[in-house]
N, C-alpha and C positions, 0 to 999 in steps of 0.2 A: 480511600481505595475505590478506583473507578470499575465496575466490570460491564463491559458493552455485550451484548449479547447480540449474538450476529443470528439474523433471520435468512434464510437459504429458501431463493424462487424453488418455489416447485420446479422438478425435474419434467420436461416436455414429454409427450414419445411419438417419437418420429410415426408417421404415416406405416413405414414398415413393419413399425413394432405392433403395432393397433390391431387385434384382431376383430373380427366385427362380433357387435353383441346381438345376442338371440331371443326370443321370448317364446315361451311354445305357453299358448292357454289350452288349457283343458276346460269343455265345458258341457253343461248336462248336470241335470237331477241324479247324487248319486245314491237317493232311496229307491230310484225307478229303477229299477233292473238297466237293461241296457242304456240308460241316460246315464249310467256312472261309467261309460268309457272315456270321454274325455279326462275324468281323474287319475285313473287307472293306468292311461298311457302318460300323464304328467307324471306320476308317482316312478314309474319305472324309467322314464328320462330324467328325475331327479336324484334316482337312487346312482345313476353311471357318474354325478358330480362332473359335468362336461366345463372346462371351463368356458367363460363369457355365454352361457345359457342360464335363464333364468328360468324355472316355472310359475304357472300360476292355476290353479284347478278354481273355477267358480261355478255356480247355480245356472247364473247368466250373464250374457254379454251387456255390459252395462257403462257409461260415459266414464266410470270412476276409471274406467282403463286407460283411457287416453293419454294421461302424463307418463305412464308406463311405455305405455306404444309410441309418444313422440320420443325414448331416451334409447332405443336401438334400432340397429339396420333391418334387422328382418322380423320378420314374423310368421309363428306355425302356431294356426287355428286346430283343434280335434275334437271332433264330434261324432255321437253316434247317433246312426240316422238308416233309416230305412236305402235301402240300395236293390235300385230294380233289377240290377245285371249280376252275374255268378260273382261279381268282383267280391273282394271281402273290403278292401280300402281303395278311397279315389280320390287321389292328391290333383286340387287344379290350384289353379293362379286366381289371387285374389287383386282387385283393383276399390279404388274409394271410388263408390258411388253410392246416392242414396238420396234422401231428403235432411241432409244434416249438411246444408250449408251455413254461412254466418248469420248467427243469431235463430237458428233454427231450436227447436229444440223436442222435435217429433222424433221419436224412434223407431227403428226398422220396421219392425213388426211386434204387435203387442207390446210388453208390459218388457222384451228384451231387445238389442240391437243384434242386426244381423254382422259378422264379421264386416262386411262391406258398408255398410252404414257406419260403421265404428271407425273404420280407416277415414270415412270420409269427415267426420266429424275429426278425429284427431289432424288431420291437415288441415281443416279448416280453420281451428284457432291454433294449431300450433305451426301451422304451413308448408307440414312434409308429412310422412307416414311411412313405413315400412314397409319394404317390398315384400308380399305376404303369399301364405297359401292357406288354402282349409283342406286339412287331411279328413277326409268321409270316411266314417268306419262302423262294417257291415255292424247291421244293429235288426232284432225283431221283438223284442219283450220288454216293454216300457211302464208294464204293471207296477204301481206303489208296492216298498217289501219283496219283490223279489228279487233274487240274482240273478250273477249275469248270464246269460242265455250261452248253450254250449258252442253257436255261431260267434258271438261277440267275443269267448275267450280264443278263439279260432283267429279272429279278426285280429286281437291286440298283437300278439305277436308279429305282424307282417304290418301294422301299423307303425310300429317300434323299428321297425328296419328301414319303412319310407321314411321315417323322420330323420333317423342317422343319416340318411344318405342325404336329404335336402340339405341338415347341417356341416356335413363334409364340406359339398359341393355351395354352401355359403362362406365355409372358413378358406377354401382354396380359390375365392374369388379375390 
């Protein structure tokens, strides 16, 4: 008795079906007081279970991201960061520039990569990157041991709504 066992191609999906996938990093010290709002706003866009969004909360921006960064379309950077103006967040455009061209292996600044240094690196050896932004979120208290500062829990909220809205406005592209 013969039994063939039939193997079945993977199923395609069409360009329409394809939604675009997301990565939102969080990043920042989250023992330093206001350094843990990049986690903080990662944890509450992973608590809404978006599909095709991935998070990621780390220490710092570091090359180990890049296979991560060459596997989706977009990318939302969040940090918290001194901000000189009333704003509490301030969402710009990120592009790959830096000293992370081929076979480079300097990092942005210090001992971390700056968002754009890490775009440039990941297109460098993987030949594309993600069309990105960095969400800046009002940040004043970066002391080791403390919490977050009653600006910074001001900030997440209204951080949390510019993100929704970039990802909207990437899923209806």
């Amino acid at each position: 008795m013969s039994t063939h066992l039939s193997i079945s191609q993977p199923r395609t999906v069409s360009q329409a079906e394809k939604l675009p996938s997301l990565l939102v990093i969080g990043y920042g010290n989250p023992t330093h007081g206001d350094d843990a709002i990049g986690s903080q706003v990662t944890n509450l866009v992973k608590e809404l279970g978006l599909r095709n969004v991935e998070v990621c909360a780390v220490e710092q921006l570091m090359p180990e991201l890049s296979p991560k960064l060459a596997t989706v379309d977009y990318a939302i950077f969040v940090h918290g960061c001194c901000l000189m103006s009333r704003e509490n967040v301030k969402v710009s455009t990120l592009e790959a520039c830096g000293w992370e061209t081929a076979g480079s292996s300097v990092p942005g600044w210090g001992n971390s990569y700056h968002p754009c240094s890490l775009l440039a690196l990941t297109h460098s050896f993987y030949g594309h990157h993600p069309q990105s932004w960095l969400v800046k979120v009002a940040a004043q208290d970066f002391v080791s041991g403390h919490h977050l500062s009653h600006r910074a829990n001001q900030s997440i909220e209204n951080a949390l709504e510019q993100i929704l809205a970039l990802i909207r406005q990437c899923i209806s592209e």
